[in-house]
PAMIVO-925278 format. One record per residue (C-alpha): residue in one letter; x, y, z. Coordinates in Angstrom, 1 decimal. Layout:
BEGIN
A	X	Y	Z
...
***
This chain:
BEGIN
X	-74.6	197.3	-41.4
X	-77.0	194.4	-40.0
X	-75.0	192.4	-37.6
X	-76.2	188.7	-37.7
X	-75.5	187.2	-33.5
X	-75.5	183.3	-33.0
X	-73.6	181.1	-30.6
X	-70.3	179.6	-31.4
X	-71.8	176.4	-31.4
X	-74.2	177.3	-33.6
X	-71.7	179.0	-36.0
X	-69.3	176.2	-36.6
X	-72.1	173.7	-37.2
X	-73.2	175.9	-39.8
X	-69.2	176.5	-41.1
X	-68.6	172.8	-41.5
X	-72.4	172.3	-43.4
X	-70.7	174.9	-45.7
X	-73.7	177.6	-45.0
X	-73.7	180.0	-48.0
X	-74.1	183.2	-45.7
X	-71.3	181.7	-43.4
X	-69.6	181.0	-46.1
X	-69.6	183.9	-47.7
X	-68.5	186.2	-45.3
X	-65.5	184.0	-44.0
X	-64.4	184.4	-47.8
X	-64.9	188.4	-48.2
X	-62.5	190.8	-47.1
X	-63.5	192.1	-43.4
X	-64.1	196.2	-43.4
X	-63.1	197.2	-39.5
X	-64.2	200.3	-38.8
X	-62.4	200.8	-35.3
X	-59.4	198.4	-34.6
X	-57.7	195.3	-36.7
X	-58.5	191.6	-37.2
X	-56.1	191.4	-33.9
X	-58.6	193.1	-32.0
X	-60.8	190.4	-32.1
X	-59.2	188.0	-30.2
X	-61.2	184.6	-29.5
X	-64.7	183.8	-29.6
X	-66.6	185.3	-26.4
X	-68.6	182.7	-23.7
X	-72.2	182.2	-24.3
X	-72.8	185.2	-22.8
X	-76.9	183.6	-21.6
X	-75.2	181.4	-19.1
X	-73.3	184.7	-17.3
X	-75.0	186.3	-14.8
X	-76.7	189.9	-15.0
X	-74.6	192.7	-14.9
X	-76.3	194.2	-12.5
X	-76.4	190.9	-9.9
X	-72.4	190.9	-11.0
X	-72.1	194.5	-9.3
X	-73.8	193.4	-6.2
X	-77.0	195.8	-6.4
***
């Protein structure tokens, strides 16, 4: 398994230019190894504009 991590932005630009790896994985069955395709949910924030998890805890 090599997971492949890219903004949102950067994932639908390359959806609508019809990307053959994008492409291709939108197309092939998904394989979930924990959990359902419910589990998912929506598409996280751009997680580089959050603070540090550590500043977040106050230490």
């Amino acid at each position: 398994m090599n997971p492949v991590v890219m903004a949102a932005e950067s994932f639908f630009e390359k959806l609508a230019a019809h990307d053959p790896f994008i492409t291709r994985i939108m197309e092939e069955p998904k394989l979930f190894l924990i959990g359902d395709a419910r589990d998912l949910g929506e598409p996280a924030e751009d997680r580089a504009a959050q603070e540090p998890l550590d500043e977040q805890a106050g230490t």
